[in-house]
C-alpha positions as CSV (number, residue, x, y, z in Angstrom):
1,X,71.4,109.5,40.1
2,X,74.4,108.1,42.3
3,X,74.4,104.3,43.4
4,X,73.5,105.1,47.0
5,X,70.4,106.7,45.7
6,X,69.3,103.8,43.1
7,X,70.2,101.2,46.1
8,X,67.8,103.2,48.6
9,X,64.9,103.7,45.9
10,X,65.5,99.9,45.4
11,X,65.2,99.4,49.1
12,X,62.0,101.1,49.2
13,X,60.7,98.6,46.4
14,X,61.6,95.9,48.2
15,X,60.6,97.2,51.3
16,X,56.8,97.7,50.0
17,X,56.5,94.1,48.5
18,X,58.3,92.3,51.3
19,X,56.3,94.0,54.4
20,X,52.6,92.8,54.2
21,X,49.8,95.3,54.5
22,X,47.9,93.8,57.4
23,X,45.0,95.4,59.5
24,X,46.6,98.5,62.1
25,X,47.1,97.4,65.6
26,X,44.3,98.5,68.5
27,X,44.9,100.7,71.1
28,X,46.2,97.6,73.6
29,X,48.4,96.5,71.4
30,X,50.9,99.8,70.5
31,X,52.6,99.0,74.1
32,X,53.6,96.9,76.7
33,X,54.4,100.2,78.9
34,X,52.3,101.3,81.6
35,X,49.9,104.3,80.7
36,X,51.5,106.2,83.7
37,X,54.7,107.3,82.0
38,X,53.5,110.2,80.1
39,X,54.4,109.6,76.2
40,X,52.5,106.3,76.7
41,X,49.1,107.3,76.3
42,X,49.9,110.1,73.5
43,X,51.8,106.8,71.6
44,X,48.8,104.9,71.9
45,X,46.8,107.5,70.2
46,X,48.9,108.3,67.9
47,X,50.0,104.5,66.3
48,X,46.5,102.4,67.1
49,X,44.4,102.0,64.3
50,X,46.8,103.1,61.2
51,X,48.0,101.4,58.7
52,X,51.9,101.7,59.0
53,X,52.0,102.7,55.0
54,X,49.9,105.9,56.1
55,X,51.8,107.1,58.8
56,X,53.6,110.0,57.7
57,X,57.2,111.1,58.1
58,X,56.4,114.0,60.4
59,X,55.1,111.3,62.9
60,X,57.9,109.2,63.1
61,X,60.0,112.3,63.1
62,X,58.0,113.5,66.3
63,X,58.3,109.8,67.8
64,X,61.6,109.0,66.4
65,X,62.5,108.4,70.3
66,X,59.5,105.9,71.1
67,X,61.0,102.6,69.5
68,X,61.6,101.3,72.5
69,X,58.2,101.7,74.0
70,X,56.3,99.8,71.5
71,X,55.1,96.1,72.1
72,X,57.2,93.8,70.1
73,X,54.0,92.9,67.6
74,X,54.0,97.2,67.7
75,X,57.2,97.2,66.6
76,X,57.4,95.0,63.8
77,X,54.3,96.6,62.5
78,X,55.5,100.1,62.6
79,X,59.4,99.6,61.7
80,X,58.7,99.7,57.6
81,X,57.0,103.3,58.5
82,X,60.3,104.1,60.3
83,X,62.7,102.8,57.5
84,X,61.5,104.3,54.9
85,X,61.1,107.8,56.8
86,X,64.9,107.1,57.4
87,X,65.6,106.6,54.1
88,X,63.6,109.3,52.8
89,X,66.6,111.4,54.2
90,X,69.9,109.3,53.5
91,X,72.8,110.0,52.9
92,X,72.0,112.8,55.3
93,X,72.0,111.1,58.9
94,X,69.2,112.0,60.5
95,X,67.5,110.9,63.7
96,X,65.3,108.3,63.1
97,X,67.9,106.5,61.2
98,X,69.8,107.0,64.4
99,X,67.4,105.7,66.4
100,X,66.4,102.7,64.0
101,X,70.4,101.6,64.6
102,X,69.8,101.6,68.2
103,X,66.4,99.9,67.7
104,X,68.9,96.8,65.8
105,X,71.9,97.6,67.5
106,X,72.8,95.9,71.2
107,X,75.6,98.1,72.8
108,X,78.9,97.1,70.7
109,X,81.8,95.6,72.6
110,X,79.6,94.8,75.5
111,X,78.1,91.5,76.7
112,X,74.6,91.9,76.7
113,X,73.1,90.8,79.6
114,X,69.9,87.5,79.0
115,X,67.0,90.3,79.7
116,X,68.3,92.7,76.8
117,X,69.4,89.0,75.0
118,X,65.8,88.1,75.4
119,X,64.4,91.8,74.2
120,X,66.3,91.7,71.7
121,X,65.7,87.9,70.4
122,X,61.6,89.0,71.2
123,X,61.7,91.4,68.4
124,X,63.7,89.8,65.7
125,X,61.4,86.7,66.1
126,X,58.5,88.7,64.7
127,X,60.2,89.3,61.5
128,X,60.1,86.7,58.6
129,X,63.4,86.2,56.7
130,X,63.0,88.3,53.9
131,X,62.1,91.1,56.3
132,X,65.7,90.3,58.4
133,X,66.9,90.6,54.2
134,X,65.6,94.0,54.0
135,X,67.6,95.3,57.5
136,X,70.7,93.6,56.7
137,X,70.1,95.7,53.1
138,X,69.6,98.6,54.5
139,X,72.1,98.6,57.6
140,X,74.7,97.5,55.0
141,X,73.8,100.6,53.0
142,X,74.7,102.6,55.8
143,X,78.3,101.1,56.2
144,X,78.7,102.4,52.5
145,X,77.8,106.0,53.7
146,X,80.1,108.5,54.5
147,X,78.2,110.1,56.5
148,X,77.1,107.9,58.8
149,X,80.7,106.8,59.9
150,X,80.4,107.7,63.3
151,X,77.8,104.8,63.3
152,X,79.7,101.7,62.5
153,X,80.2,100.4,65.2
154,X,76.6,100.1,66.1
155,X,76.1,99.1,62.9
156,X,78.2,96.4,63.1
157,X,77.0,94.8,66.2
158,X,73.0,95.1,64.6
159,X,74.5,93.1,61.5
160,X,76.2,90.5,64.6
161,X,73.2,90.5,66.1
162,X,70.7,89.8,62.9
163,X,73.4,86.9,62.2
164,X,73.3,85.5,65.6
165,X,69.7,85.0,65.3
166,X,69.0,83.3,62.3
């Protein structure tokens, strides 16, 4: 076993004792979006009333696109689904680790503006501090990939960010 693979299996440890198994979110809460853009109402039915440790891989591979449209309490609830479908797949990147880094990532070298500020403060405030631990973990275990290179950047400005915030 190499030392990227023992640090993601310990990721996923820490991941399932660190994110609490609470009740799955209702209909209402999945997202903020208005029913009329068409994904809405298929996201709605397809994250309300499951527990995030159930949802399976080919979900979030079918969603892997949708971070964005979830409700900030949505989000928070479903991003340990979504990390550890990503990691299932490291050191290969794939695209829901891809889209996770954007999820953490504002755009790097640019100013961002108060309203994606404010979006992005929104959803870091809903994780506790050992949850932040856990995406600091896991973004720096991306830096030490090879393969995920062309990612840095982004990367780097979601680790910025996280810091920022505390």
């Amino acid at each position: 076993m190499t030392s990227s693979e023992k640090e993601i299996l310990g990721l996923k440890a820490k991941l399932m004792d660190v994110f609490q198994r609470t009740p799955p979110l209702s209909l209402n809460e999945i997202t903020t979006s208005p029913d009329y853009y068409p994904q809405v109402p298929d996201l709605k039915r397809t994250f309300a009333e499951i527990e995030w440790w159930q949802i399976s891989c080919e979900t979030i591979c079918g969603n892997y696109d949708k971070l964005p449209l979830f409700s900030d309490r949505a989000f928070h609830y479903v991003f340990p689904a979504y990390l550890w479908c990503a990691l299932d797949e490291l050191p290969i990147c794939n695209l829901v680790c891809e889209f996770l880094i954007y999820a953490l990532s504002p755009p790097p070298g640019k100013k961002v503006d108060a309203r994606f500020a404010h979006y992005y403060s929104n959803r870091l405030a809903m994780f506790s501090t050992e949850e932040i631990d856990i995406i600091r973990e896991f973004l720096r275990l991306l830096l030490s990939l090879e393969t995920m290179t062309d990612f840095h950047s982004d990367i780097k400005s979601g680790l910025l960010m996280l810091d920022s915030n505390e």
